[in-house]
C-alpha positions as CSV (number, residue, x, y, z in Angstrom):
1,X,-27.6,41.4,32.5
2,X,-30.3,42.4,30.3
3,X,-32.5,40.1,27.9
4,X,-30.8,40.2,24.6
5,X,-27.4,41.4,26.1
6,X,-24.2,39.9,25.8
7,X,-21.0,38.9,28.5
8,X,-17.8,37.6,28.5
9,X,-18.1,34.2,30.7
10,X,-14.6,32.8,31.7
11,X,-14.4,29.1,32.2
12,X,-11.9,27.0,33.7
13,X,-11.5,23.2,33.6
14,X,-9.3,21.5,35.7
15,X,-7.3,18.4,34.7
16,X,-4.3,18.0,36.6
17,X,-5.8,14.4,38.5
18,X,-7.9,13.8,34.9
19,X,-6.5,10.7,33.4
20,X,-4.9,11.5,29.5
21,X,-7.9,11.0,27.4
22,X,-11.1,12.2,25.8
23,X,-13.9,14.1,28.1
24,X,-17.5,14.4,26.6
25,X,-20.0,16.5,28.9
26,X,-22.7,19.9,29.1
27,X,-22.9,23.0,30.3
28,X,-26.4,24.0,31.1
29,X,-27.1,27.6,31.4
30,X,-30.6,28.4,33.4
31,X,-32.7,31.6,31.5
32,X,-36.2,32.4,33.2
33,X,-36.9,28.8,33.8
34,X,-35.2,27.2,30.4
35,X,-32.4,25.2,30.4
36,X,-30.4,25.6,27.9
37,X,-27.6,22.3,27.2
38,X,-24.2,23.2,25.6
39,X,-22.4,20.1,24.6
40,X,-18.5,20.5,25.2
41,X,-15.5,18.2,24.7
42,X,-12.1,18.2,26.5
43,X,-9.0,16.5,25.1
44,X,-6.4,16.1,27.3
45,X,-3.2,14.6,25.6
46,X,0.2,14.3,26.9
47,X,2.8,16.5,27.2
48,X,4.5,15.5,23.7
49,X,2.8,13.9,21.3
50,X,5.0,11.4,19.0
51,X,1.9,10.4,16.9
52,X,-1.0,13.0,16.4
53,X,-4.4,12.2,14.4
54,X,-7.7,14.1,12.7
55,X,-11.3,12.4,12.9
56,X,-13.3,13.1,10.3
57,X,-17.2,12.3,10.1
58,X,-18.4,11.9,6.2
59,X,-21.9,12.2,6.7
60,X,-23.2,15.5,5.6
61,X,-24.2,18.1,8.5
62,X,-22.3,15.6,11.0
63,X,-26.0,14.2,11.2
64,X,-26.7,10.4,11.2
65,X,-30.1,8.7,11.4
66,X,-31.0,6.2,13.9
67,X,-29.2,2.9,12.8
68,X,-27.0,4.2,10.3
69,X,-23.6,3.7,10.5
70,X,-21.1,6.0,11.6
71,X,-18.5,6.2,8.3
72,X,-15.3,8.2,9.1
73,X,-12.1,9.2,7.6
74,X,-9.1,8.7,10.0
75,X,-5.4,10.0,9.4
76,X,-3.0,9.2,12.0
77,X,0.8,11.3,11.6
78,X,4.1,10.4,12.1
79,X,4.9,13.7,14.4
80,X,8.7,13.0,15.2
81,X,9.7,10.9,12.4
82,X,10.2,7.9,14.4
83,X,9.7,5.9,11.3
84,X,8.0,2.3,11.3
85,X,6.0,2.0,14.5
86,X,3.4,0.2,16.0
87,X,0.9,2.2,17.7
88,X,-2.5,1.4,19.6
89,X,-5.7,3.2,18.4
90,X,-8.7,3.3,20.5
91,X,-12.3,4.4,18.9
92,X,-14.7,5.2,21.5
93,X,-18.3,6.6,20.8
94,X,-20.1,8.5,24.1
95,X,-22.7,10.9,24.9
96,X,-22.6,14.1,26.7
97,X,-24.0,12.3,29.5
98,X,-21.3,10.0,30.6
99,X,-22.3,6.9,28.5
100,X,-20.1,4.7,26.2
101,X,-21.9,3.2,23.5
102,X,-18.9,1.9,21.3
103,X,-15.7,0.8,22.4
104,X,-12.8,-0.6,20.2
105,X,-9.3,-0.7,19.8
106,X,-6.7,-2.2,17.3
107,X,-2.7,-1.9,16.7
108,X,-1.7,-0.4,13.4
109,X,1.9,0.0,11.9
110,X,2.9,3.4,11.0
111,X,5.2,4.7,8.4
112,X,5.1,8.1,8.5
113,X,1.3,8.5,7.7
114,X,-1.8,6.7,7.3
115,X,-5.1,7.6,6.1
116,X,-7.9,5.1,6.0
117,X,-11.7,4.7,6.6
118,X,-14.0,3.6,9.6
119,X,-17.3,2.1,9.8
120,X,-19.1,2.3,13.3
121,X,-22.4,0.6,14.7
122,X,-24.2,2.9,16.9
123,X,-27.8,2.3,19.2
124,X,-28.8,5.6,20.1
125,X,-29.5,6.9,23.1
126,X,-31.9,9.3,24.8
127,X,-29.1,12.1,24.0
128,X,-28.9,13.6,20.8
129,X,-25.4,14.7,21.0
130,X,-22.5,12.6,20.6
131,X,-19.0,12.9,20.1
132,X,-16.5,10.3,17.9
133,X,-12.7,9.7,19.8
134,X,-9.7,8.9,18.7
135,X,-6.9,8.2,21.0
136,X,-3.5,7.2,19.3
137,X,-0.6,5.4,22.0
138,X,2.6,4.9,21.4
139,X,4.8,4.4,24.7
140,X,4.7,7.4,26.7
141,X,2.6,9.3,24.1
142,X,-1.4,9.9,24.1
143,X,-2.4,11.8,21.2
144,X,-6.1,12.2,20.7
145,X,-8.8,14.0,18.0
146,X,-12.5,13.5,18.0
147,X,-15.7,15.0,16.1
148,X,-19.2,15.9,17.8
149,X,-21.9,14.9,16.0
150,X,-25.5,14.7,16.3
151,X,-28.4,11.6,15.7
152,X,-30.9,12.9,13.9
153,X,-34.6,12.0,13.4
154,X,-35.3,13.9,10.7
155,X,-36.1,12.7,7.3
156,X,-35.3,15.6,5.4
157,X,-31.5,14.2,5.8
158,X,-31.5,11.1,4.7
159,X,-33.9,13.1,1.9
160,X,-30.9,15.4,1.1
161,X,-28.2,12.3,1.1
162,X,-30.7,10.2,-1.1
163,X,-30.4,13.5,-3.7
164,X,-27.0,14.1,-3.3
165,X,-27.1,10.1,-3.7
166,X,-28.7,10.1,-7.1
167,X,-27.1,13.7,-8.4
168,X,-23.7,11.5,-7.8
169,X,-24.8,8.7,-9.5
170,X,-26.3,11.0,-12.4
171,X,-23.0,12.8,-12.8
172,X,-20.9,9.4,-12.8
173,X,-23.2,7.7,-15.6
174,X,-22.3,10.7,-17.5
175,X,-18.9,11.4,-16.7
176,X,-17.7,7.9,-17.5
177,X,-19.9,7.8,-20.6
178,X,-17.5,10.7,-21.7
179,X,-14.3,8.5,-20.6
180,X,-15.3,5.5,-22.2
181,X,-15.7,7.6,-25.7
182,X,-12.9,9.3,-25.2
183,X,-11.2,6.5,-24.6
184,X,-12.4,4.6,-27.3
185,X,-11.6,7.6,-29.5
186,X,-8.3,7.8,-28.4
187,X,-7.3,4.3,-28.1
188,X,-8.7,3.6,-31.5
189,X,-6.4,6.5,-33.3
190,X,-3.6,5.3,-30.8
191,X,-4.2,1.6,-32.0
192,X,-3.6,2.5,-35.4
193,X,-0.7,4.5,-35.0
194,X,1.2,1.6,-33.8
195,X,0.1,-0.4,-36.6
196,X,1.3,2.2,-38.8
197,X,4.8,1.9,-36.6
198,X,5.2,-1.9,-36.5
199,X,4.7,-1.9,-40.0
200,X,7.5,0.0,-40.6
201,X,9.6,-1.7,-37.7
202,X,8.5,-5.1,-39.7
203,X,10.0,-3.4,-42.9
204,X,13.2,-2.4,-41.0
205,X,13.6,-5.5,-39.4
206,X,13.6,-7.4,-43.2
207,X,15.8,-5.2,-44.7
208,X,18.5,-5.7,-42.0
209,X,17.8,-9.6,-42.2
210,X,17.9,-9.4,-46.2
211,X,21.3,-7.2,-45.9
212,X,23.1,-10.0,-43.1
213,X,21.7,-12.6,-45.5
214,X,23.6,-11.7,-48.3
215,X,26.7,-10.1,-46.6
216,X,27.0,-13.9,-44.9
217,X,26.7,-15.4,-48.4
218,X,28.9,-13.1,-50.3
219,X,32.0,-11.9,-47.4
220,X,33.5,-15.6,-47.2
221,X,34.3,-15.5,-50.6
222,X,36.5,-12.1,-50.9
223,X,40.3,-13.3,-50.5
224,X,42.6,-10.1,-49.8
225,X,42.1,-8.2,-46.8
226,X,41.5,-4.8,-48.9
227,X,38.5,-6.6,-50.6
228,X,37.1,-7.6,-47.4
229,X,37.4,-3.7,-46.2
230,X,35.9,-2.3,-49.3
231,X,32.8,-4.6,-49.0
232,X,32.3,-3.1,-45.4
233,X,32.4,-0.6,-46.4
234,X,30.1,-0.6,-49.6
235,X,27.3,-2.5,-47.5
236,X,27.4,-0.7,-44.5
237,X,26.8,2.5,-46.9
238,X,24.2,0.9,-48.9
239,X,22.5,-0.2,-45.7
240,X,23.0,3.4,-44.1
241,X,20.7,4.6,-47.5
242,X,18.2,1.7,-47.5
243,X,16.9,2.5,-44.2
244,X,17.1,6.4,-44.8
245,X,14.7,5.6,-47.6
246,X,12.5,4.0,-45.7
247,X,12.5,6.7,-43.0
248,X,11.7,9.1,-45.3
249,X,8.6,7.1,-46.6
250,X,7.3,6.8,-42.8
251,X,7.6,10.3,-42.2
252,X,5.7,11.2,-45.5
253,X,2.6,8.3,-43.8
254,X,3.0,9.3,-40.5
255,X,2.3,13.5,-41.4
256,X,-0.7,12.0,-43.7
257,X,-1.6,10.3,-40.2
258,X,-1.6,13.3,-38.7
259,X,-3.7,15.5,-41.4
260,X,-6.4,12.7,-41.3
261,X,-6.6,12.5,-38.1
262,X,-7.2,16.3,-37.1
263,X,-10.8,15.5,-39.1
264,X,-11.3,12.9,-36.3
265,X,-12.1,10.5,-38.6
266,X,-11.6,7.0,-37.4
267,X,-12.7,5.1,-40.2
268,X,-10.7,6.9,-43.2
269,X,-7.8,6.2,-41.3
270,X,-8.2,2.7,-40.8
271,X,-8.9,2.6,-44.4
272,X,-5.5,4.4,-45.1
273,X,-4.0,2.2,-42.7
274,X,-5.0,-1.1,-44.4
275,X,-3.8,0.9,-47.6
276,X,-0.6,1.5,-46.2
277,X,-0.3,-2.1,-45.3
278,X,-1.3,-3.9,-48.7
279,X,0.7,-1.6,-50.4
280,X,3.8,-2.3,-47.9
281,X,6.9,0.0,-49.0
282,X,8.0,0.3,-52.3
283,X,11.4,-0.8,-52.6
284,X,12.0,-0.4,-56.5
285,X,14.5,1.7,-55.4
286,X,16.6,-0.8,-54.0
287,X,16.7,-2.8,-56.6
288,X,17.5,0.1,-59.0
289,X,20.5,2.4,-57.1
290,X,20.7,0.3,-53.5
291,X,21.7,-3.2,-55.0
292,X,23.6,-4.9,-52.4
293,X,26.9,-5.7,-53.6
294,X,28.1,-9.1,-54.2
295,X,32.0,-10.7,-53.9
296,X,32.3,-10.8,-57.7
297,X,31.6,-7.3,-58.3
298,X,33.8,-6.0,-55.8
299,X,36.5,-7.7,-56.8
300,X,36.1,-6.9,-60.6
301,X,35.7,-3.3,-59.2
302,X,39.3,-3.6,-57.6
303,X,40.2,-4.8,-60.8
304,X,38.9,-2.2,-63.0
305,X,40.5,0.7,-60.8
306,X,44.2,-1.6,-61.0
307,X,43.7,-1.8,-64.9
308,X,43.2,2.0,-65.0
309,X,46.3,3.2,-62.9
310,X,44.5,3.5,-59.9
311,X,46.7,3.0,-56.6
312,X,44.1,0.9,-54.7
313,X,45.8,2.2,-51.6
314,X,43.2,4.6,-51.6
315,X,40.3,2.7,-52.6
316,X,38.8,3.5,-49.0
317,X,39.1,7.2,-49.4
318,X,37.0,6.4,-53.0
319,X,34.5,5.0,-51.4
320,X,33.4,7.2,-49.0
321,X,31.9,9.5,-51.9
């Protein structure tokens, strides 16, 4: 072949007597007195694999310096759904000349996936190349990954990963600057918009306990059956309008809320807020059209309607106006 040309080469490895496992060696490939070294990896897994797994090395360029450790991702999947297992793992580090340098192994339970990280001690070699194995077992089954990578003596990588390093760290100051004012922002405004609710659940909740207060006092003394119906009925519609009235007056506070708070100003609506809350909801009203009726007026009510022809039969139907 001619310098510079290019040929198909077919290869063929043969495993049939190879034990199920991970295979870490070189081609080398003679040219006018050069040998050039072409690391290759075999994997040989069996013939169904229950529990498969990817190996993933998370130093950049797959290129570590001399004593720094090895950090990888690891996910390990369920293949069959077998559901809850325990499988055993094995981690091997070797180069492409036939030498382990790390060896471990450990049982893990697996529910259908698991992804999790790696930390590896390595002492390097006189080989530059290296490759990272991962062999999952699980009774019969041998499922293996691994990841070539390469120890590095160059500076200008740990260089790189010191400014990536820093440009991470830059953009994280800043980035959770932003969250912390946003949050601040938004928590504040959030803050205040409960306060505006619980005041108004505080005013609920004393209207209902004013109206059961005086419903206790008053219902014991009505005698006849129809007086005790007609007071139902007249405080369970003056209750109904009470805390309409009050709706109304929180939806008027809670679209001011809203006006204010498009101008993103914190402190006016804290100040409106505290307004709100001195001023607490004006229940004139109540006192005025809502008065909660007592035994005494009902019954001279009754009365009233009996003097005036009225068939109190229909008294019910009266009230419901």
């Amino acid at each position: 072949m001619d310098a510079g040309g290019e040929a198909n080469i077919k290869m063929i490895f043969e495993t049939k007597d190879k034990e199920l496992g991970i295979y870490a060696g070189e081609i080398n490939i003679l040219s006018d007195g050069e040998i050039k070294k072409i690391p290759v990896v075999l994997e040989i897994h069996s013939k169904e694999v229950l529990f498969g797994s990817i190996v993933n090395i998370l130093q950049q360029g797959n290129e570590v310096l001399p004593e720094q450790k090895i950090n990888a991702e690891i996910k390990i999947f369920d293949l069959s759904n077998i559901g809850m297992s325990n499988v055993n793992v094995v981690y091997f580090i070797k180069d492409f000349e036939g030498n382990t340098l790390l060896f471990e192994t450990e049982d893990l339970i697996i529910d259908g996936r698991l992804d999790y990280s790696k930390s590896f001690d390595i002492v390097k070699s006189k080989n530059e190349n290296y490759v990272l194995g991962v062999i999952v077992r699980y009774e019969e089954s041998v499922g293996t990954s691994s990841r070539y990578f390469k120890m590095s003596e160059n500076q200008e990588v740990l260089s790189s990963e010191k400014s990536s390093l820093w440009l991470i760290l830059i953009f994280a100051f800043f980035f959770f600057l932003f969250l912390i004012l946003f949050a601040y922002s938004f928590f504040s405004r959030d803050r205040l918009l409960n306060e505006l609710k619980n005041q108004y659940k505080s005013e609920l909740r004393r209207q209902r306990e004013l109206i059961n207060r005086v419903e206790k006092k008053e219902y014991p003394k009505l005698e006849s059956r129809k007086e005790k119906r007609v007071y139902k009925k007249e405080i369970r519609k003056i209750k109904k309008k009470r805390l309409k009235v009050l709706g109304d007056i929180q939806k008027k506070r809670v679209k001011e809320y809203k006006r204010i708070k498009k101008n993103r100003d914190i402190h006016q609506l804290a100040n409106k807020i505290k307004k709100w809350k001195e001023q607490g909801y004006d229940t004139d009203i109540f006192d005025k059209r809502l008065t909660l009726p007592s035994a005494s007026e009902i019954r001279d009510k009754i009365k009233k309607w009996k003097n005036s022809g009225y068939d109190t039969s229909i008294l019910e139907k009266r009230f419901k106006r």
